[in-house]
RODO-2510 file (C-alpha; in nm, 4 decimals, decimal comma):
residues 317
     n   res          X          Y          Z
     1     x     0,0000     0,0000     0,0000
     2     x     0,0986     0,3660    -0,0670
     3     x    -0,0483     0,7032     0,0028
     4     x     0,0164     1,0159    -0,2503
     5     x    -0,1872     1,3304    -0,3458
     6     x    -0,4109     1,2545    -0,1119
     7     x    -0,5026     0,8545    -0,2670
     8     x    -0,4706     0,5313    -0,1701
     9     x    -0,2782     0,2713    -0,4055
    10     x    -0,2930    -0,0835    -0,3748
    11     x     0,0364    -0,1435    -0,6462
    12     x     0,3448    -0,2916    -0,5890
    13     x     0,6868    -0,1580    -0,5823
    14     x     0,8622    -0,1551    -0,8820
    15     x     0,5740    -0,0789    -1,1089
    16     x     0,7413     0,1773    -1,3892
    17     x     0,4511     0,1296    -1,6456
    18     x     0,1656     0,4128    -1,6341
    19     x     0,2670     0,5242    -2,0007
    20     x     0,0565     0,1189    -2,0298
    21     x    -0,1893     0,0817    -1,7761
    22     x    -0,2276     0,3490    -1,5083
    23     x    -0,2685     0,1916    -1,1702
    24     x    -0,6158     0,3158    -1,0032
    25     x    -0,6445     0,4887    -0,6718
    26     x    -0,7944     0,2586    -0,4213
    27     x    -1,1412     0,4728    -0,4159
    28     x    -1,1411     0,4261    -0,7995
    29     x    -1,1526     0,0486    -0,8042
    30     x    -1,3792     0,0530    -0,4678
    31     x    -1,6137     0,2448    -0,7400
    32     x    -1,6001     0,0080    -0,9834
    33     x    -1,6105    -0,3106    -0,7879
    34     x    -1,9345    -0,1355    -0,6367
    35     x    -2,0773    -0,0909    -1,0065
    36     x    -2,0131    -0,4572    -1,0497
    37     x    -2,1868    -0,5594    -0,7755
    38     x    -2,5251    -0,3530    -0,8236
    39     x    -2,4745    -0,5228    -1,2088
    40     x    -2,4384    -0,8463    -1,0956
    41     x    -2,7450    -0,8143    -0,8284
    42     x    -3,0089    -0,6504    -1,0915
    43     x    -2,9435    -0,3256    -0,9551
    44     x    -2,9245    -0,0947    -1,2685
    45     x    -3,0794     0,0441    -1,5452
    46     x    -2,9054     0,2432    -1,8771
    47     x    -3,0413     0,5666    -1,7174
    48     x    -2,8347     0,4940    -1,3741
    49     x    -2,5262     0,5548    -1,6101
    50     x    -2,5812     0,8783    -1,7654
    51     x    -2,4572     1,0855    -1,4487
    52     x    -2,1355     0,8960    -1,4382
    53     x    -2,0757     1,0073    -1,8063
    54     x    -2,1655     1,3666    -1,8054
    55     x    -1,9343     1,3667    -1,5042
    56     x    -1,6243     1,2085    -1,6971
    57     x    -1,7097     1,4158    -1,9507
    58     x    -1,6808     1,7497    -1,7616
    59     x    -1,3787     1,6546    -1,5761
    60     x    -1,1960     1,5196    -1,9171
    61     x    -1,3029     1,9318    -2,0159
    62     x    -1,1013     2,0545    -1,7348
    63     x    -0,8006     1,8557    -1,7763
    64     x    -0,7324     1,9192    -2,0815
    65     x    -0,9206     2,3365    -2,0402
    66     x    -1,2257     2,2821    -2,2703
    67     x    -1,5471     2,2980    -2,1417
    68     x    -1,8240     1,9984    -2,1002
    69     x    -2,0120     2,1034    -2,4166
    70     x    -1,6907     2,0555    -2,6334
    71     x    -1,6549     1,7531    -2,5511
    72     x    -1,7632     1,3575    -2,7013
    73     x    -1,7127     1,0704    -2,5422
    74     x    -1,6024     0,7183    -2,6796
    75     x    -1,4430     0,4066    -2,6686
    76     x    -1,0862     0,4891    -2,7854
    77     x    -0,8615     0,7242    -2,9610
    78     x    -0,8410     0,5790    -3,3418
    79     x    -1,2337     0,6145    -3,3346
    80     x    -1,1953     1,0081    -3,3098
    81     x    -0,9311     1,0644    -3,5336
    82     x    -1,0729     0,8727    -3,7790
    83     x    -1,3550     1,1203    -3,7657
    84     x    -1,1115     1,3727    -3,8542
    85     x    -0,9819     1,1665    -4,1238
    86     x    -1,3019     1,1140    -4,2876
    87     x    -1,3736     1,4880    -4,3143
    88     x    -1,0609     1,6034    -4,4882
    89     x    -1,0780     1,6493    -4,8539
    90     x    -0,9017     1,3328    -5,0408
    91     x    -0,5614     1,3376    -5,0281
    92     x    -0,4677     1,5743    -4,7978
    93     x    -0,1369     1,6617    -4,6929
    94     x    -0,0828     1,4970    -4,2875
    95     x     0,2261     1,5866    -4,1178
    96     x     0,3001     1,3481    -3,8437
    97     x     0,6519     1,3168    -3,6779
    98     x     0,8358     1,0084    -3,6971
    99     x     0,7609     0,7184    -3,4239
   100     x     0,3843     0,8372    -3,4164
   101     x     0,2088     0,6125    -3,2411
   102     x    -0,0678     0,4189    -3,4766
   103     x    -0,3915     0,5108    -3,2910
   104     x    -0,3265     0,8436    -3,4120
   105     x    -0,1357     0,8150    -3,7927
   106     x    -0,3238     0,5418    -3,9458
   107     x    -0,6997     0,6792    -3,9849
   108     x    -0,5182     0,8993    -4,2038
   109     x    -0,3568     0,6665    -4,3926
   110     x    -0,7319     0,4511    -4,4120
   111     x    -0,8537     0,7362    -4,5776
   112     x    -0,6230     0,7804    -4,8591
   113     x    -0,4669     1,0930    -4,7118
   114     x    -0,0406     1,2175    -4,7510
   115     x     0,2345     1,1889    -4,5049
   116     x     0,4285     1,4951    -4,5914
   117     x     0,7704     1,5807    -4,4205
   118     x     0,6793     1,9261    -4,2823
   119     x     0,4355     2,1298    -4,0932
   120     x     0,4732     2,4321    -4,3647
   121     x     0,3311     2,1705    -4,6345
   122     x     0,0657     1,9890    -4,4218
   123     x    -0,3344     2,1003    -4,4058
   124     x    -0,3558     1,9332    -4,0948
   125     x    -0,0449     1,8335    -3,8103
   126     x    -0,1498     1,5103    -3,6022
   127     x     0,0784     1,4829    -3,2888
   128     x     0,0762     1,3060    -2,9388
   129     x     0,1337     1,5512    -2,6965
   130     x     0,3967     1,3505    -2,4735
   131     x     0,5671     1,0539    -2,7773
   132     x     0,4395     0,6710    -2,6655
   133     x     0,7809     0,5419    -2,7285
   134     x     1,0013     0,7940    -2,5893
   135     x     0,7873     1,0588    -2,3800
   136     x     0,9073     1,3541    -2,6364
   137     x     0,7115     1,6171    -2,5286
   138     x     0,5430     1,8390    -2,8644
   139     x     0,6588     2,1902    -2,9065
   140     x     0,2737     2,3633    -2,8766
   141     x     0,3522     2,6962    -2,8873
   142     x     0,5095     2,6487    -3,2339
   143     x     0,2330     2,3778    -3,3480
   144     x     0,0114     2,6944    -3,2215
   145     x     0,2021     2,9244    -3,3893
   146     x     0,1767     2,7501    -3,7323
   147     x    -0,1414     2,8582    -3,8186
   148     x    -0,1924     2,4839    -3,9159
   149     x    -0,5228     2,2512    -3,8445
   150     x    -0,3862     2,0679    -3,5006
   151     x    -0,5044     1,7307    -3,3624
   152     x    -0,3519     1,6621    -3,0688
   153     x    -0,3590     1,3265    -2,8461
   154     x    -0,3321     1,3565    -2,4726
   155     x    -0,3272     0,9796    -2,3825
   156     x     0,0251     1,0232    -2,2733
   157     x     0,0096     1,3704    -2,0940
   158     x    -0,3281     1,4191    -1,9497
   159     x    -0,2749     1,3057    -1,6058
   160     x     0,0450     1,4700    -1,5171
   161     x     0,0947     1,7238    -1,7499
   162     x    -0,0562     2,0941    -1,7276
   163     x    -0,3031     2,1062    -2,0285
   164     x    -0,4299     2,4595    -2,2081
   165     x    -0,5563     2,3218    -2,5179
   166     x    -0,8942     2,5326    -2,6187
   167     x    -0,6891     2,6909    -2,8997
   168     x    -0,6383     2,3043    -3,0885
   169     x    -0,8775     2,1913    -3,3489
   170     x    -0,9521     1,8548    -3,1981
   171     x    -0,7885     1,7047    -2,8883
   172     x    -0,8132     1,3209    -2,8469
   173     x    -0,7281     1,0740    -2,5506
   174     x    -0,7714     0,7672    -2,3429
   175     x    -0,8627     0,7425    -1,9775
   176     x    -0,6763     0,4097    -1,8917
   177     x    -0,3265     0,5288    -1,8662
   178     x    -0,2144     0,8924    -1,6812
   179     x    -0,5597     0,8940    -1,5764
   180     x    -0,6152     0,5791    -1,4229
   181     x    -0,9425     0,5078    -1,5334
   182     x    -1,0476     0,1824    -1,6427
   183     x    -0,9994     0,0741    -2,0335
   184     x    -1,3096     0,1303    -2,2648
   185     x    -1,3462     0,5145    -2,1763
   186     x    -1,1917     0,7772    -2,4279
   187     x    -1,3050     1,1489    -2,4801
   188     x    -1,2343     1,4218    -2,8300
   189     x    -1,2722     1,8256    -2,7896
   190     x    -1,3713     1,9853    -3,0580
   191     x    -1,3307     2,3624    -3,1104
   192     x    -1,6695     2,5095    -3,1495
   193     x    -1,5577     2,6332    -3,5211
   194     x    -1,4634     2,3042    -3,6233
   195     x    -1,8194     2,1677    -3,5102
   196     x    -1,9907     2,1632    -3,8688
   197     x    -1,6359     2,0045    -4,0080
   198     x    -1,6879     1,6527    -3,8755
   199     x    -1,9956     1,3947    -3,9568
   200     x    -2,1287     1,2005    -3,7109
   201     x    -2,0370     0,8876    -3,8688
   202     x    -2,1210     0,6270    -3,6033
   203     x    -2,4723     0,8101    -3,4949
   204     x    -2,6613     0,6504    -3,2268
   205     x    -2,9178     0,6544    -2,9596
   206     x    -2,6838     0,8372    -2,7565
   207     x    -2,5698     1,0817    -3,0146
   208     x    -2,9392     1,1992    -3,0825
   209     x    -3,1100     1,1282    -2,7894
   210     x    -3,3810     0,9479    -3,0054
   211     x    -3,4228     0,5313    -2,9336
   212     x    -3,6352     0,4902    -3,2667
   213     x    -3,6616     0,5881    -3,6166
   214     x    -3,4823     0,6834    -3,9235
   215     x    -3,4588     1,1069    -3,8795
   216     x    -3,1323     1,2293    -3,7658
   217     x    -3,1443     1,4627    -3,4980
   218     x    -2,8243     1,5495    -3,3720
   219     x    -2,7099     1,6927    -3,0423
   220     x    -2,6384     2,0618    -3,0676
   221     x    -2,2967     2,0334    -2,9130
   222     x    -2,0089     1,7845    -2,9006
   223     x    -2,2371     1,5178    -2,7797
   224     x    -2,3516     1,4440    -3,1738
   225     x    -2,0019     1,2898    -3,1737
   226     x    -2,0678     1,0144    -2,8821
   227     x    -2,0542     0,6931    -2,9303
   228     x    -2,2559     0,5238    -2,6779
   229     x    -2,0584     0,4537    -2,3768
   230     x    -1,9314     0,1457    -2,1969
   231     x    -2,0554     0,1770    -1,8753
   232     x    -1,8039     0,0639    -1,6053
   233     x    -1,5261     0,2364    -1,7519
   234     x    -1,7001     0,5645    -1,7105
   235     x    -1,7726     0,4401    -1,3436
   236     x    -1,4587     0,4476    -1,2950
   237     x    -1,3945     0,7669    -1,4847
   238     x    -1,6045     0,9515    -1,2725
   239     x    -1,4611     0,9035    -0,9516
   240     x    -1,0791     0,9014    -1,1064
   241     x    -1,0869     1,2057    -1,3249
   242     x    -1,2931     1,4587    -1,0916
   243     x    -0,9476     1,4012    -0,8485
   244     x    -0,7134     1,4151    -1,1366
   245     x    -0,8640     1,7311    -1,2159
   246     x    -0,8740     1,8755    -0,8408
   247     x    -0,4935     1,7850    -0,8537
   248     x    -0,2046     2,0510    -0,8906
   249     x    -0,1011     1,9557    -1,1960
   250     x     0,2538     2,1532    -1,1511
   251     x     0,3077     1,9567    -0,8416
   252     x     0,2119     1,5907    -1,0080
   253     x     0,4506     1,6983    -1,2940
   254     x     0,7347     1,7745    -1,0659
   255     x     0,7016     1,4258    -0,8803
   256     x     0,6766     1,2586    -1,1906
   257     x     0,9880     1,4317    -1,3806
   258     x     1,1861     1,4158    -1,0653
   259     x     1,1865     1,0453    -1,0705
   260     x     1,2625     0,9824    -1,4148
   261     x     1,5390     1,2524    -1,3855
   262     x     1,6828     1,0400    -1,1024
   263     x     1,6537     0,7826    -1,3130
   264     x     1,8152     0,9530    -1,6199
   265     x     2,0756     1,1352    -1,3964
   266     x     2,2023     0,7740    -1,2422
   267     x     2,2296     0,6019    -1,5478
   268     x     2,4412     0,9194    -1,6851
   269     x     2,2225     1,0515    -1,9625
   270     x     2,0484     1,3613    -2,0633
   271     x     1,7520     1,4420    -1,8513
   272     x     1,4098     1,4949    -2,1070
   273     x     1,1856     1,6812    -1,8679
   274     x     0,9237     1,3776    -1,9254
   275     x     0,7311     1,1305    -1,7241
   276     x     0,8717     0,8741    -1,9960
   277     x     1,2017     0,7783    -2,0405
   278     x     1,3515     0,4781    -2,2778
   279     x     1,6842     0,3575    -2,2932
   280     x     1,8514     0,0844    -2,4639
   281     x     1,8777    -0,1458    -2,1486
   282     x     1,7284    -0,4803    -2,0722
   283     x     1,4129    -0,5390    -1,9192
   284     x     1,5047    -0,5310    -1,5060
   285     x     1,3634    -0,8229    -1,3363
   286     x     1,1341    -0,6949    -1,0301
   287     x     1,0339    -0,4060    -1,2448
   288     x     0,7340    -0,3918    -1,4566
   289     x     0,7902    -0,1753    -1,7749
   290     x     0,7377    -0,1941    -2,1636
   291     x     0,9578    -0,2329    -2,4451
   292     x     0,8884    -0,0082    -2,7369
   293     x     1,1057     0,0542    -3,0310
   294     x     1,3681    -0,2019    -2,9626
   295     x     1,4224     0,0061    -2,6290
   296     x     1,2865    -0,0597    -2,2559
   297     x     1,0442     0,2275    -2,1520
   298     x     0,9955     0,3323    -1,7602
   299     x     0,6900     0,5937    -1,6679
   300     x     0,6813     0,7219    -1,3234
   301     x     0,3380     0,8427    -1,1931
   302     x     0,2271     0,9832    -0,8805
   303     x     0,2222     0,6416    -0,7015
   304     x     0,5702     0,6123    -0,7864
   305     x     0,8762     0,6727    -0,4795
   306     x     1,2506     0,6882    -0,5327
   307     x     1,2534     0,3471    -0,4331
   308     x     1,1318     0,1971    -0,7724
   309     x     1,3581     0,4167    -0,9423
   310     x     1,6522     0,2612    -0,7159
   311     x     1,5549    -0,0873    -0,8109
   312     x     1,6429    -0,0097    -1,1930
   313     x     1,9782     0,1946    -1,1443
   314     x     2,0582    -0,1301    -0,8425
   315     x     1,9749    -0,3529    -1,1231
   316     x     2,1693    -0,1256    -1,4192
   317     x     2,4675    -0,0345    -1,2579
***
């Protein structure tokens, strides 16, 4: 058991893998084990949900500093972009940097569009905001500067990261990894301009509101885009992100970046100011991490101590 920001966590030393599966505060899994129960006595209805996903929905907002009604909820990031990539004229020039994770660079290529080498010849730049392989963290201010079209996926920095992202066309991400929310849950901003842009491709009951018929009738806001939504993992959404959000985000990216500095500064290589480090190393036995690229990957999140660190440079050095 450890305590931190204020949480409970039931994981076990050594665990350097967040950028994977986020670990869930011991109130968050108490939620969900709860939902299970009531499911598994009779105890719901569909309507029982709806509160748990206006709540996710509302606390994704603040994360990432949209509000409620710019924001959709789904199942997982390739869904959204996909969206995107369905609206863009054919062939349209995509810039995406190199090591991209998939989720994000191949609805474009599904839908016929370019990879071009540049932001200057791109109608549209699709970027994680923190890398999946290597916790790069985007340059936003130039992205923002561009004057480009900017997706932008949060999966890797929502969660310990300080997010100001109203100005981006579309902002994508997942809720089972920084946010430590259960799998199944995922959430797109859209910029109230860019509204009209996007088709509702996957239109639903939940989307219109309507259970029966064949008219269309949309939800004014973001909601048209929502996909209907798998229940427990917004159970667990809506106990998880309401915290994340109530968080000091400055103070969760200090503990995180201070680990994997320790980390970086042990092993004697350049520091990357990142929850995610990877280095060509072998996988460290009593340490749960990834390997991505050829190259082991460590996260550190807020249920992380110096301790797990110390188990890797025992191990490396």
């Amino acid at each position: 058991m450890r305590e931190a920001f204020g949480a409970v966590f039931d994981v076990e030393p050594g665990y350097l893998n967040t950028a994977s599966i986020g670990v869930p505060p011991r109130h968050v899994a108490n939620a969900v084990a709860a939902a299970h129960e009531r499911w598994r006595r009779g105890k719901d209805t569909s309507s029982n949900f709806n509160e748990v996903v206006e709540t996710s929905r509302a606390a994704w907002g603040r994360i990432v500093g949209v509000p409620a009604s710019s924001v959709a909820c789904g199942a997982t990031v390739s869904q959204f972009v996909s969206l995107v990539a369905q609206a863009l004229p054919a062939g349209s020039g995509i810039y995406v940097p190199e090591g991209e994770f998939t989720s994000v660079s191949l609805p474009f290529a599904a839908a016929g569009h370019r990879f071009v080498s540049t932001v200057d010849e791109c109608d549209l730049v699709a970027v994680s905001v923190v890398q999946s392989a290597d916790g790069a963290i985007a340059d936003l201010e130039a992205l923002r500067a561009s004057g480009k079209p900017v997706l932008l996926d949060v999966s890797q920095a929502a969660g310990w990261l300080p997010l100001s992202l109203a100005w981006a066309d579309f902002v994508v991400g997942a809720a089972y990894k920084w946010l430590m929310a259960p799998r199944g849950a995922a959430w797109m901003a859209v910029r109230p301009d860019r509204m009209d842009f996007l088709s509702p491709l996957a239109a639903n009951w939940y989307s219109t509101g309507e259970n029966y018929g064949t008219e269309l009738v949309l939800h004014s806001d973001a909601r048209r885009f929502d996909l209907s939504p798998a229940w427990f993992a917004h159970v667990g959404a809506a106990v998880a992100l309401p915290w994340v959000a109530s968080l000091d985000m400055e103070a969760v990216r200090a503990h995180n970046v201070n680990l994997t500095d320790h980390l970086l500064a042990g092993l004697g290589l350049p520091l990357n100011g990142s929850a995610i480090v990877s280095m060509g190393v072998p996988p460290v036995p009593g340490v749960v991490s990834s390997v991505r690229a050829g190259r082991t990957r460590f996260s550190a999140h807020l249920y992380n101590t110096v301790e797990d660190i110390d188990r890797v440079l025992k191990a490396l050095t």
